[in-house]
Residue frames as qw, qx, qy, qz and C-alpha x, y, z in Angstrom:
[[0.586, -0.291, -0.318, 0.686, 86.64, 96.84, 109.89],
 [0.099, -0.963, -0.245, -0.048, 85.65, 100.24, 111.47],
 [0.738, 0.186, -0.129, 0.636, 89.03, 102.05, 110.81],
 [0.001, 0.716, -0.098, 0.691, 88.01, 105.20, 112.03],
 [0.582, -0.716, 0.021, -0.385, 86.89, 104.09, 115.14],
 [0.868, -0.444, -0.065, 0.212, 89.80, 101.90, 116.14],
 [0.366, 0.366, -0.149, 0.842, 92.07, 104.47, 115.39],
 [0.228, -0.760, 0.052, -0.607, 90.38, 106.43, 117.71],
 [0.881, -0.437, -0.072, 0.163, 90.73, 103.25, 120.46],
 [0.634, 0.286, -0.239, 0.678, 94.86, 104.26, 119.81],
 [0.045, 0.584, -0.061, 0.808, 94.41, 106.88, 122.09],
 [0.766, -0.522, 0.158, -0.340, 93.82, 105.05, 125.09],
 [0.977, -0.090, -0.066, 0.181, 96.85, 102.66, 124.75],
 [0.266, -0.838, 0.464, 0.107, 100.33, 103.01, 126.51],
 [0.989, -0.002, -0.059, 0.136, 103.11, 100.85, 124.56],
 [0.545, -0.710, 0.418, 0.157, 106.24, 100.45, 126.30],
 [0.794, 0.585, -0.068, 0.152, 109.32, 100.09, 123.84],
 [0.516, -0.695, 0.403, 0.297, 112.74, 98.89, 124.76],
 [0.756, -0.007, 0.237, 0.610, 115.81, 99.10, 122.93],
 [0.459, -0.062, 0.178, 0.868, 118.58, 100.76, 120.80],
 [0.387, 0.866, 0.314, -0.049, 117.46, 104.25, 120.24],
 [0.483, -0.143, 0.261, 0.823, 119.73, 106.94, 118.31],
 [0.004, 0.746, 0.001, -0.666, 119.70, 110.03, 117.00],
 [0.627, 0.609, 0.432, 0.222, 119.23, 110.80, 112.55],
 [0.063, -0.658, 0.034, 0.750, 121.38, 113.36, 111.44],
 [0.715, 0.355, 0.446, 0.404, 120.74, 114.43, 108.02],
 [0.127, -0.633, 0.156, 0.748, 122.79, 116.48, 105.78],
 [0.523, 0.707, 0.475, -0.019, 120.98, 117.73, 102.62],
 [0.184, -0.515, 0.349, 0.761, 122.92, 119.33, 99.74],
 [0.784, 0.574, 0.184, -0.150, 123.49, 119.06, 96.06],
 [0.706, 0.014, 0.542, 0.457, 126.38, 117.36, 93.40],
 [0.609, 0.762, -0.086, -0.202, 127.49, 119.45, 90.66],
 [0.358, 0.749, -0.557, -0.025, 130.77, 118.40, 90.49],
 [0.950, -0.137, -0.194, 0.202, 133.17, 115.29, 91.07],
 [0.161, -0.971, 0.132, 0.119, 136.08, 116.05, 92.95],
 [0.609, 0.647, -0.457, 0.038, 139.52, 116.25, 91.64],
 [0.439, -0.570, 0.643, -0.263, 140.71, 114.65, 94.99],
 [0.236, 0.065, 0.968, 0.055, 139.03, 110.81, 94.27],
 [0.097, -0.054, -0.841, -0.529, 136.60, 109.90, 92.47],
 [0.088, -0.550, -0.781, 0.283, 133.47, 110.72, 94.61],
 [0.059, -0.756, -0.588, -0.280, 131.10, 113.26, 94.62],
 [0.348, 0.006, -0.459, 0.817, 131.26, 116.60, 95.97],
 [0.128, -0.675, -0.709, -0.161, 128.23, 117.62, 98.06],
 [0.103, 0.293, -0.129, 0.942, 127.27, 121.38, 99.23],
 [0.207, -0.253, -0.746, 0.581, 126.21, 121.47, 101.90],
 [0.207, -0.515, -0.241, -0.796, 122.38, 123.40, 102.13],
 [0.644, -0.490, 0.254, -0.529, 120.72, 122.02, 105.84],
 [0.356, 0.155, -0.897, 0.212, 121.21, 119.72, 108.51],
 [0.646, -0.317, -0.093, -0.688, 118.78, 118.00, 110.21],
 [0.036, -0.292, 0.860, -0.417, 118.28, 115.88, 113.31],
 [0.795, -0.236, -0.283, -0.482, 115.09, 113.33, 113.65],
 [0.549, -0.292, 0.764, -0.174, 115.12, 110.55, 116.49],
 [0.562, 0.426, -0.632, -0.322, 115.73, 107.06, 115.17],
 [0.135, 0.214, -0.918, 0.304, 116.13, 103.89, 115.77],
 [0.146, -0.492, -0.849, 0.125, 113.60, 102.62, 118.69],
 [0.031, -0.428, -0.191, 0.883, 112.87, 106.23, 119.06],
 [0.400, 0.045, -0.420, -0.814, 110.99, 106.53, 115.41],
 [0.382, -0.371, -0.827, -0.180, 108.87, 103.30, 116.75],
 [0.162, -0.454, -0.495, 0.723, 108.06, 105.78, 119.28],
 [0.301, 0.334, 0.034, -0.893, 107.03, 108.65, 117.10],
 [0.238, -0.174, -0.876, -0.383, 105.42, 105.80, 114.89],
 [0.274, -0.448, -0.846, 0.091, 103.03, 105.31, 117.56],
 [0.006, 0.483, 0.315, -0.817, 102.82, 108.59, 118.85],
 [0.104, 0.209, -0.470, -0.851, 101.73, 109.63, 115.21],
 [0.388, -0.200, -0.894, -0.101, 99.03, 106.98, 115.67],
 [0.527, -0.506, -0.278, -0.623, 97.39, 108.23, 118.88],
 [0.902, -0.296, -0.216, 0.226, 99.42, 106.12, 121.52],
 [0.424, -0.815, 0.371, -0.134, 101.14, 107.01, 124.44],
 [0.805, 0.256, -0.439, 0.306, 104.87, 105.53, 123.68],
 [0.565, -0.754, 0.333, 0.042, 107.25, 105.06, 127.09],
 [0.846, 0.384, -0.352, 0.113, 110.36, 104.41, 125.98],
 [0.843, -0.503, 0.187, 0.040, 112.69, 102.20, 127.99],
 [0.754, 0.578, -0.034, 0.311, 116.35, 102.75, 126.95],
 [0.741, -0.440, 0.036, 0.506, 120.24, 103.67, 127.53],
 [0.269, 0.943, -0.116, 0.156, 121.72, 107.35, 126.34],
 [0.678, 0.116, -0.178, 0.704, 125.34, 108.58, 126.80],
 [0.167, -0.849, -0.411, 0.286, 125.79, 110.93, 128.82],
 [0.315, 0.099, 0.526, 0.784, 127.16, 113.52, 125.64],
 [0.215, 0.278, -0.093, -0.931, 125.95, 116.55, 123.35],
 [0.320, 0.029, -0.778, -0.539, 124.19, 113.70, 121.38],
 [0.331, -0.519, -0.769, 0.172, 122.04, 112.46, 124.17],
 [0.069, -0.485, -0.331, 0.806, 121.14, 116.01, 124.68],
 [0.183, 0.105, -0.719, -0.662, 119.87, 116.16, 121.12],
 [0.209, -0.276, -0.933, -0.096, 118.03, 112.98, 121.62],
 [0.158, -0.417, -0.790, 0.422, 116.34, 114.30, 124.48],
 [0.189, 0.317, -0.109, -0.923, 115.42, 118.01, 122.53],
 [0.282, -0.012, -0.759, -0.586, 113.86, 115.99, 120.15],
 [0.224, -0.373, -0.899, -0.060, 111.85, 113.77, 122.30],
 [0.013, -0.560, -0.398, 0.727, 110.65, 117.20, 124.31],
 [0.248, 0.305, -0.199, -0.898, 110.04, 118.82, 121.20],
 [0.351, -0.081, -0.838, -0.411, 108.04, 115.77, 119.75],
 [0.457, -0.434, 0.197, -0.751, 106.29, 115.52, 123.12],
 [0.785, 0.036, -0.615, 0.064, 107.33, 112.09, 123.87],
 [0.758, -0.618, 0.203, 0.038, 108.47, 111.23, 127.94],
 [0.650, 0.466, -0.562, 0.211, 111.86, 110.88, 128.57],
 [0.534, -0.478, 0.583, -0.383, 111.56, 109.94, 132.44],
 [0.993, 0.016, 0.117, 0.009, 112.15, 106.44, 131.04],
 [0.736, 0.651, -0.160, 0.093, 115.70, 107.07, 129.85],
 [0.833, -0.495, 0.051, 0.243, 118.92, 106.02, 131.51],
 [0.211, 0.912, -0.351, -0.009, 122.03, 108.19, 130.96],
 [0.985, -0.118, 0.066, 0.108, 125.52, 106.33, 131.11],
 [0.005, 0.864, -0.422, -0.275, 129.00, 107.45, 131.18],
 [0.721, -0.076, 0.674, 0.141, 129.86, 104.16, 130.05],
 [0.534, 0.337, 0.728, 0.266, 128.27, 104.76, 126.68],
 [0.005, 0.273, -0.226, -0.935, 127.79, 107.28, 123.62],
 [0.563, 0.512, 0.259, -0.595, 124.70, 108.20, 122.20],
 [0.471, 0.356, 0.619, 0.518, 124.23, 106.19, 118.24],
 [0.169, 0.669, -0.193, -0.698, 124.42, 108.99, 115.84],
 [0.698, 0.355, 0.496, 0.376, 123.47, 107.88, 112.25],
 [0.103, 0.710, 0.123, -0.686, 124.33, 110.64, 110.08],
 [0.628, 0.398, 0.624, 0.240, 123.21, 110.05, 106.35],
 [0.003, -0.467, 0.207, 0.860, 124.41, 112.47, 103.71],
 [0.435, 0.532, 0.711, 0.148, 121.88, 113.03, 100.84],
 [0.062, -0.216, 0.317, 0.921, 121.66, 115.01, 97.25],
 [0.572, -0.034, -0.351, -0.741, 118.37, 115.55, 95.88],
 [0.839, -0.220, 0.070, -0.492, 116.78, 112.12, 96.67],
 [0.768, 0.391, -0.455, 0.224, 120.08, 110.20, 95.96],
 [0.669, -0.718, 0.157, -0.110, 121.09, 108.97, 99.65],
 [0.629, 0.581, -0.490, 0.166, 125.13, 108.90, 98.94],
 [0.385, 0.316, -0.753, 0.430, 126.57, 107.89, 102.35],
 [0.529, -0.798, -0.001, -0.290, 126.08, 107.38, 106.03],
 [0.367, 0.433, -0.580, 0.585, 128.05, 107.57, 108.87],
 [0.688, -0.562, -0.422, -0.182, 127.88, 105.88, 112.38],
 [0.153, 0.449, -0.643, 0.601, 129.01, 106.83, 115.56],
 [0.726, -0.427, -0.138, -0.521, 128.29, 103.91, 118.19],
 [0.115, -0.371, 0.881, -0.270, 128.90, 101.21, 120.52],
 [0.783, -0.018, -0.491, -0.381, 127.73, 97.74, 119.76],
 [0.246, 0.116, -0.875, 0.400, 128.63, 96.13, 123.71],
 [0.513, -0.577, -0.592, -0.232, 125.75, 94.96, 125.53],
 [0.323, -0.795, 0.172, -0.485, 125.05, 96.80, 128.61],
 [0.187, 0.284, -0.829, 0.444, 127.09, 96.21, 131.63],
 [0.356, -0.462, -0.796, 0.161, 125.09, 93.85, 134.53],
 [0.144, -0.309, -0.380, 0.860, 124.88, 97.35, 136.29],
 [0.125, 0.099, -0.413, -0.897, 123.24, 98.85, 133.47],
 [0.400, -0.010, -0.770, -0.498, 120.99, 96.33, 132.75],
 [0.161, -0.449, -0.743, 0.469, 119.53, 95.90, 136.25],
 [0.114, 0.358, 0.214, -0.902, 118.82, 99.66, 136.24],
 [0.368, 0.192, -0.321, -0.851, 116.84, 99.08, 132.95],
 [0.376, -0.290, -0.862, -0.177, 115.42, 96.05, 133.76],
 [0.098, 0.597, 0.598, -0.526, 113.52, 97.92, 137.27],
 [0.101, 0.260, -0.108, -0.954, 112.69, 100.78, 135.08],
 [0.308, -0.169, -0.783, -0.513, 110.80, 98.41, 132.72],
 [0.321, -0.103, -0.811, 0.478, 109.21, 97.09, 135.82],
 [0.009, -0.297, -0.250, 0.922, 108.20, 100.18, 137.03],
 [0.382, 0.231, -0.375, -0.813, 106.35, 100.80, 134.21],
 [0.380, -0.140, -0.884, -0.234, 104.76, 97.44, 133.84],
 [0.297, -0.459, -0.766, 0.337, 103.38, 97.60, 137.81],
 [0.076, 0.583, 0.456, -0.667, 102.09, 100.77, 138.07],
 [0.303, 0.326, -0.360, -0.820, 100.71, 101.69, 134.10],
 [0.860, 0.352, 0.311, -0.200, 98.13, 100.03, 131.84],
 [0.014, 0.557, -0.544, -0.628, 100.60, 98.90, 129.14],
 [0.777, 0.305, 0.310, -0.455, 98.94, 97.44, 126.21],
 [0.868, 0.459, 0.121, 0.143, 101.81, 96.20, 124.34],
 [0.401, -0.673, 0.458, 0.421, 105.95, 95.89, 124.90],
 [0.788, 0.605, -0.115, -0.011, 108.07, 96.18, 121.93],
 [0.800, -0.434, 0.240, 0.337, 111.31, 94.94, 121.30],
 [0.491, 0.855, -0.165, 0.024, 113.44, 97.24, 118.67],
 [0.822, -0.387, 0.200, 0.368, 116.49, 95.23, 118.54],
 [0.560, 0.824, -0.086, 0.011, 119.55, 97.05, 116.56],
 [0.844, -0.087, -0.229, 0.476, 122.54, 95.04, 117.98],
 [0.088, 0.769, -0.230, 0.590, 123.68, 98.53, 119.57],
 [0.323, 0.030, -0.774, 0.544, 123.42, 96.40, 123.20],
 [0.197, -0.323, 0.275, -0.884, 120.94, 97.83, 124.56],
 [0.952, -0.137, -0.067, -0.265, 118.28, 94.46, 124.62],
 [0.143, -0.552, 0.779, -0.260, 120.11, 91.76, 126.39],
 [0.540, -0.123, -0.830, -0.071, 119.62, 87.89, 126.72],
 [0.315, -0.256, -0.700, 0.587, 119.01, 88.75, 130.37],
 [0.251, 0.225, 0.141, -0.931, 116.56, 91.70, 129.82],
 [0.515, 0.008, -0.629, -0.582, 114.78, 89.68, 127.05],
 [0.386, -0.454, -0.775, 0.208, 113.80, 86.36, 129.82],
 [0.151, -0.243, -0.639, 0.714, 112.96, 89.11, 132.04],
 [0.399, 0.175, -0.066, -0.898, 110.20, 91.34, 130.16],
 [0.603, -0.057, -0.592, -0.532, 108.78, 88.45, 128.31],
 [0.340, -0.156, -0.852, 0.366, 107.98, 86.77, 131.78],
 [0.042, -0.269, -0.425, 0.863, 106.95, 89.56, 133.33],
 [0.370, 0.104, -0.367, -0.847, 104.78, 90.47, 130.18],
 [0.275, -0.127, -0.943, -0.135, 103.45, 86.68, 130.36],
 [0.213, -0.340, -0.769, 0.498, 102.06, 87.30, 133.81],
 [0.070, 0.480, 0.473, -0.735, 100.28, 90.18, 132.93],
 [0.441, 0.669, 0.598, -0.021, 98.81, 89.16, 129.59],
 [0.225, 0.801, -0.264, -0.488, 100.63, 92.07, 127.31],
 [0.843, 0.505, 0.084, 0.167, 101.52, 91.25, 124.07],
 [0.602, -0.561, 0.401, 0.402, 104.87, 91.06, 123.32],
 [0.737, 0.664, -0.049, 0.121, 106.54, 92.10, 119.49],
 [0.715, -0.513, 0.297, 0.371, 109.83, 91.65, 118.49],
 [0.632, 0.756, -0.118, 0.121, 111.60, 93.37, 115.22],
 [0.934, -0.246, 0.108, 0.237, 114.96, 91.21, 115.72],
 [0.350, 0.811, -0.468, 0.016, 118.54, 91.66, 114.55],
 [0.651, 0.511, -0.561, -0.007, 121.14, 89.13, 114.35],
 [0.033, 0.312, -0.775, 0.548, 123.19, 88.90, 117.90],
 [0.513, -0.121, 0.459, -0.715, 119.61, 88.83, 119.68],
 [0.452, 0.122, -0.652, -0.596, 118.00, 86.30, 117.16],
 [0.536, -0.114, -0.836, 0.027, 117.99, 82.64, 119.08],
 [0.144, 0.021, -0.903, 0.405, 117.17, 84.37, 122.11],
 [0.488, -0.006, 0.168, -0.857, 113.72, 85.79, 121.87],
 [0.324, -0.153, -0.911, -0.205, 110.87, 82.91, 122.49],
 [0.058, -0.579, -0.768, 0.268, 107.38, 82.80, 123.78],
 [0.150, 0.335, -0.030, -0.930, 106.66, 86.26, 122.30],
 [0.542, 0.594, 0.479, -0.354, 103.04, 87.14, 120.50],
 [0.560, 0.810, 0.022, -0.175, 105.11, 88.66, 117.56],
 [0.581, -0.381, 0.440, 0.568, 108.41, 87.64, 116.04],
 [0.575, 0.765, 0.263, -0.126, 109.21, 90.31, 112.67],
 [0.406, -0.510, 0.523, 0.550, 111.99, 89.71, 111.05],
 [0.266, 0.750, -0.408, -0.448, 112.95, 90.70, 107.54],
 [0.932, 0.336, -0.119, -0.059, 113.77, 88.47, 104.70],
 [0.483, 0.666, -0.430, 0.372, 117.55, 88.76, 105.87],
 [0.396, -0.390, 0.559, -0.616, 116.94, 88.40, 109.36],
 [0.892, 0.015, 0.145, -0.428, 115.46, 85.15, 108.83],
 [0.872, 0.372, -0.265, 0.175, 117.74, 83.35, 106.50],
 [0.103, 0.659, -0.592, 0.452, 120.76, 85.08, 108.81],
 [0.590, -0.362, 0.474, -0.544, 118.91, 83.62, 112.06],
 [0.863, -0.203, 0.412, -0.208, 118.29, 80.13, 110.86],
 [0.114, -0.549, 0.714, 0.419, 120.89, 79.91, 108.22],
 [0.721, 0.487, 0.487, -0.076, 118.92, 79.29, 105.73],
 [0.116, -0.451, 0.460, 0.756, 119.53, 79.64, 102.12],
 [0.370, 0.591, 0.716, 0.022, 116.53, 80.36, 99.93],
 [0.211, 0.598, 0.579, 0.512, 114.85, 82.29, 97.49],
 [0.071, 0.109, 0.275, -0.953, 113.63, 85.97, 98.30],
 [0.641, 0.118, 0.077, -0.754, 110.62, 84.76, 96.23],
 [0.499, -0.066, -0.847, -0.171, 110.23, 81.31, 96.79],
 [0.537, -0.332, 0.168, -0.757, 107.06, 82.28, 99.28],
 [0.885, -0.209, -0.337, -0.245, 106.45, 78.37, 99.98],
 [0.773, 0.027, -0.469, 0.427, 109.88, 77.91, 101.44],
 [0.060, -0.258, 0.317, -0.911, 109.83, 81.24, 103.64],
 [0.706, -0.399, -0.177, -0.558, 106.18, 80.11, 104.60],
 [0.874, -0.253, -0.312, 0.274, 107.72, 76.71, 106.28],
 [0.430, 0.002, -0.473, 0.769, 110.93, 78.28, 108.00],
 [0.243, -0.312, 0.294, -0.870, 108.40, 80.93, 109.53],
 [0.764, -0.310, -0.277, -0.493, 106.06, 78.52, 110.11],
 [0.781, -0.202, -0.456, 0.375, 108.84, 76.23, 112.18],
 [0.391, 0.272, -0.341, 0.811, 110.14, 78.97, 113.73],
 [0.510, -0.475, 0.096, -0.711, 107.06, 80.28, 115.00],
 [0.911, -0.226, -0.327, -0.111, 106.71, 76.24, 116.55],
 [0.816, 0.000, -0.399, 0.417, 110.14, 76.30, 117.88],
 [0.019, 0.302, -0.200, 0.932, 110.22, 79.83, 119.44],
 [0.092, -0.615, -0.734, 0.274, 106.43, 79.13, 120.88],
 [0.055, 0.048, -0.194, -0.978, 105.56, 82.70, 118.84],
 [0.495, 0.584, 0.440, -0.469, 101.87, 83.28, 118.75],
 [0.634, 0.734, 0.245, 0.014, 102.68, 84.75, 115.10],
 [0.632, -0.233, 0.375, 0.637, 105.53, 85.06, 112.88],
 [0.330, 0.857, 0.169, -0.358, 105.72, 87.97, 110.16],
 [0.624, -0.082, 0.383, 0.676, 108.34, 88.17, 107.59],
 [0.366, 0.806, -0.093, -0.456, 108.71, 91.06, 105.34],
 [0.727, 0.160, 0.542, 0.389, 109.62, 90.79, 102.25],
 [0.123, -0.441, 0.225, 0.860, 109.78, 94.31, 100.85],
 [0.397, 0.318, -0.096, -0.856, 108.15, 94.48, 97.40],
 [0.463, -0.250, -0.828, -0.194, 106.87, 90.78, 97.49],
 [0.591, -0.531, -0.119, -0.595, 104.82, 92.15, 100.67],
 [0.299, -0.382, 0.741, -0.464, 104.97, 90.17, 103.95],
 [0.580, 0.006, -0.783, -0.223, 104.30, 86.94, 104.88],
 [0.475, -0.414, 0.505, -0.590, 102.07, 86.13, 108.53],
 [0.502, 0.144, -0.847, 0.098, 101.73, 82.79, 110.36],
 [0.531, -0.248, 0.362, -0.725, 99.41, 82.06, 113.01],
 [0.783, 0.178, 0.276, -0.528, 98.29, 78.74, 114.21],
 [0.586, -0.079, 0.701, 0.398, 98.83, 76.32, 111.35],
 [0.479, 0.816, 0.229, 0.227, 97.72, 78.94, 108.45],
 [0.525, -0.297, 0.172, 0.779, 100.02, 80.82, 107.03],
 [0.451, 0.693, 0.558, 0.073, 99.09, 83.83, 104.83],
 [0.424, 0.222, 0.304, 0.824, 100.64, 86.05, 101.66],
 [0.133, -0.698, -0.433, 0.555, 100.17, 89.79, 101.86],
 [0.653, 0.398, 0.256, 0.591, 101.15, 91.20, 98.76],
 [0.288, -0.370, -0.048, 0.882, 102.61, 94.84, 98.70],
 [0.369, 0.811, 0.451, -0.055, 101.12, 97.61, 96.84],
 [0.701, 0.208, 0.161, 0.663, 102.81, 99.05, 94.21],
 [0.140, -0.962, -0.113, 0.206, 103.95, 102.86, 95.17],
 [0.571, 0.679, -0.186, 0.423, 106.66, 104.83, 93.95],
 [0.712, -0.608, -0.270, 0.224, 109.16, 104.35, 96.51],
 [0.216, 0.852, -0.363, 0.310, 111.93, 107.28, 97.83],
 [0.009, -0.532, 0.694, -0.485, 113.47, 106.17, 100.91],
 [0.723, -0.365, -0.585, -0.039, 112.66, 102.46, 103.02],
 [0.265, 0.278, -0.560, 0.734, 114.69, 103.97, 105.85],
 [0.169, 0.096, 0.690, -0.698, 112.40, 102.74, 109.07],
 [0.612, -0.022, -0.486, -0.624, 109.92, 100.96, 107.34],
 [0.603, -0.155, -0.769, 0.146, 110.28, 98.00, 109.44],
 [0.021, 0.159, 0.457, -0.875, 109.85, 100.69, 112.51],
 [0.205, 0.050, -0.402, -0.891, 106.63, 101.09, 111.09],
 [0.651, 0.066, -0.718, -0.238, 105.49, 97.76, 110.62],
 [0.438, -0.092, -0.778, 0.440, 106.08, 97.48, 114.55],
 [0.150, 0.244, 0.467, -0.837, 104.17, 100.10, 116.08],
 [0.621, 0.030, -0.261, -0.739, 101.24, 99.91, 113.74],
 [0.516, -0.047, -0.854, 0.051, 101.47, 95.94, 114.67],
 [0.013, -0.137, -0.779, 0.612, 101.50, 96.67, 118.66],
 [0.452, 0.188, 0.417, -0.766, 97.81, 98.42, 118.40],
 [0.671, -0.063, -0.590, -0.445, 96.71, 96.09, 115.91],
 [0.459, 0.035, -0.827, 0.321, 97.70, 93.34, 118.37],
 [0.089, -0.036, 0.551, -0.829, 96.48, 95.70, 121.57],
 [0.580, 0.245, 0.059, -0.774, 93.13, 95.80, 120.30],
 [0.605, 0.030, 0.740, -0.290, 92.66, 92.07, 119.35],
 [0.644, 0.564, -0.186, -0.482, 92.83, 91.99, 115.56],
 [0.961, 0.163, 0.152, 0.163, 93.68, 89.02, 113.53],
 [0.474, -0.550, 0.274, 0.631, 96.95, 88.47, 112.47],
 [0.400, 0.508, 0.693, 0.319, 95.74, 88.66, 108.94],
 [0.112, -0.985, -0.128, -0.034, 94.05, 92.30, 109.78],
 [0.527, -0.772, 0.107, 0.340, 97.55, 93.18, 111.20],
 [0.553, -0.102, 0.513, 0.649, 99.82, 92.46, 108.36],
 [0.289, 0.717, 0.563, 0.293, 97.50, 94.09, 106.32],
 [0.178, -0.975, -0.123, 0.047, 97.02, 97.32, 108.18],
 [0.602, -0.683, 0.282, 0.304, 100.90, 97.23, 108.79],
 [0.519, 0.037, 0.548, 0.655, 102.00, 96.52, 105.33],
 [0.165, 0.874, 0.401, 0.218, 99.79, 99.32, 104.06],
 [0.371, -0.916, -0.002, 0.155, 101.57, 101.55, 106.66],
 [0.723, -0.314, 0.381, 0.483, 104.82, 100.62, 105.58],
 [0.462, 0.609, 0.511, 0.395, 103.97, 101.09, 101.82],
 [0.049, 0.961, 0.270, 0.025, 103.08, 104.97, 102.87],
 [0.382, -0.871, 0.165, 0.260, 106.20, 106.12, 104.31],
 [0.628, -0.282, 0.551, 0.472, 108.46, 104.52, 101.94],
 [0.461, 0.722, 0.259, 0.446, 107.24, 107.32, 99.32],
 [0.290, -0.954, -0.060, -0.042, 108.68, 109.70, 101.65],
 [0.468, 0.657, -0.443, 0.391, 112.43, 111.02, 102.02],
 [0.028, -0.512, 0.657, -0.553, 114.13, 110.13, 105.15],
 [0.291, -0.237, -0.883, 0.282, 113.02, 108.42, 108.15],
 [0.129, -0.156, 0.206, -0.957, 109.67, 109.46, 108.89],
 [0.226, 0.084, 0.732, -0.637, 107.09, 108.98, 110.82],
 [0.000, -0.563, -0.790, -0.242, 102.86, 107.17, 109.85],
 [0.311, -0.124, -0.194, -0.922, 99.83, 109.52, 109.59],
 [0.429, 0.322, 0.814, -0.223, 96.69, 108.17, 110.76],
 [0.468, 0.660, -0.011, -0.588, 95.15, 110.76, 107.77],
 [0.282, 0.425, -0.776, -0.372, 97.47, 108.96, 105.05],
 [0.147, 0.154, 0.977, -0.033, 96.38, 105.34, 106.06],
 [0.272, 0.446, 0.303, -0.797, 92.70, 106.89, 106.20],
 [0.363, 0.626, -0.383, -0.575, 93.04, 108.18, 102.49],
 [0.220, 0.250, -0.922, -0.197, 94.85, 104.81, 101.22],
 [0.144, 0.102, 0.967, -0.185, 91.87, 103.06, 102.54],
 [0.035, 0.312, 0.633, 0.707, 89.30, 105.16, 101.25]]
């Protein structure tokens, strides 16, 4: 595999990416003391920092890659969704895909961290699915985008925040059908049963057992091989992925099923690893690699960032390097 050169193909591909985005805040200090209030730490404050999150880092994922990300999504209409949108202008992302709402408040994670020791977070969200009103408007938007762009590959970044719907899901993956785009999905609980006929279905070792109420091993790889292997049969999935953190990932295609193993890295922070794992997927996928090739490339990618602090964004240089 010519890795330079199909990294360079990334740079001709548009992937469209609906769901839950939100706003990172971090606040970076340091612990010298415990306080005499309760038992907990007391952190001093040194910087605060904002990154986009959520579907928004599978955006700069890809952008960071060489791909043209459109994201397809639902802001409040709030100081936080003014944030969001600084970010995506300062990252150089589009935001003529984004739908404001008075209905709703921007997700705010905001994660408080001391040296490399990530002591708390804090959410401010709303976890109702969009009203029917809502959800029309973001279902033409998709649309839009679908009939008059090349799109080479729709994600689904589900984070039960509402923003993917049972009624938005039938409608993209149809629409996607008819015009031959791959379709990935990196699931979460609420959404689980309804995604089906998609090219990718990646769901976490927790996301799996949650979804089909199972109750297995984390490293009994033969029994995670069969429930991804039915699932991929009963969903009509082209290919099923499981992660598995530091037993590596498991892909399905077809009636093979193959073990990826992880590579062993000193890890700081997983935080959007699995964002990762999805946008390096779509241009594997865009560009017609095996699923084999994909898990690979994608569990490498994963591997990289999760020596890094925070939520942050692939490298095409870092993959490069790690590949030699």
């Amino acid at each position: 595999m010519d890795i330079t050169a199909l990294f360079e193909k990334f740079s001709s591909c548009n992937i469209l990416i609906v769901g839950d985005v939100m706003v990172d805040t971090y606040l970076w200090g340091s612990v010298s003391r415990i306080s005499p209030e309760a038992p907990v730490p007391v952190v001093t404050s040194m910087k605060t920092e904002s990154r986009m999150g959520g579907a928004a880092n599978v955006a700069l994922n890809v952008h960071s890659l060489g791909a043209v990300p459109l994201i397809c999504s639902v802001i409040g209409n709030d100081e936080a969704g003014k944030t969001f949108r600084m970010l995506l202008k300062n990252a150089q992302i589009p935001d003529d895909n984004l739908i404001e709402s008075p209905e709703r408040i921007t997700t705010v994670k905001t994660r408080v961290i001391a040296g490399h020791q990530h002591l708390l977070r804090i959410d401010n969200e709303t976890e109702q699915y969009l009203s029917q009103e809502m959800q029309e408007k973001l279902n033409d938007t998709i649309k839009k985008n679908i009939d008059s762009k090349k799109i080479d590959a729709i994600i689904f970044q589900d984070y039960d925040k509402g923003i993917i719907t049972p009624g938005t899901i039938d409608f993209v993956i149809q629409l996607a059908q008819i015009k031959g785009i791959p379709t990935l999905v990196d699931p979460k609980k609420r959404n689980f049963s309804h995604y089906h006929h998609a090219t990718l279905f990646k769901p976490n070792f927790k996301e799996l057992t949650e979804g089909l109420n199972l109750h297995i091993n984390k490293n009994d790889i033969n029994a995670i091989a069969l429930a991804a292997k039915k699932l991929r049969e009963e969903k009509f999935f082209s290919m099923v992925m499981v992660t598995l953190s530091e037993n590596g990932m498991i892909v399905t295609d077809n009636d093979s099923c193959h073990v990826v193993p992880a590579v062993k890295r000193e890890v700081a922070d997983v935080s959007g690893a699995g964002d990762t794992v999805i946008a390096m997927a779509s241009l594997c996928l865009a560009h017609g690699l095996s699923a084999v090739n994909t898990a690979e490339l994608s569990n490498l990618a994963a591997g990289l960032v999760c020596e890094k602090v925070g939520v942050v964004p692939i490298e095409k240089e870092w993959l490069i390097k790690a590949l030699g």
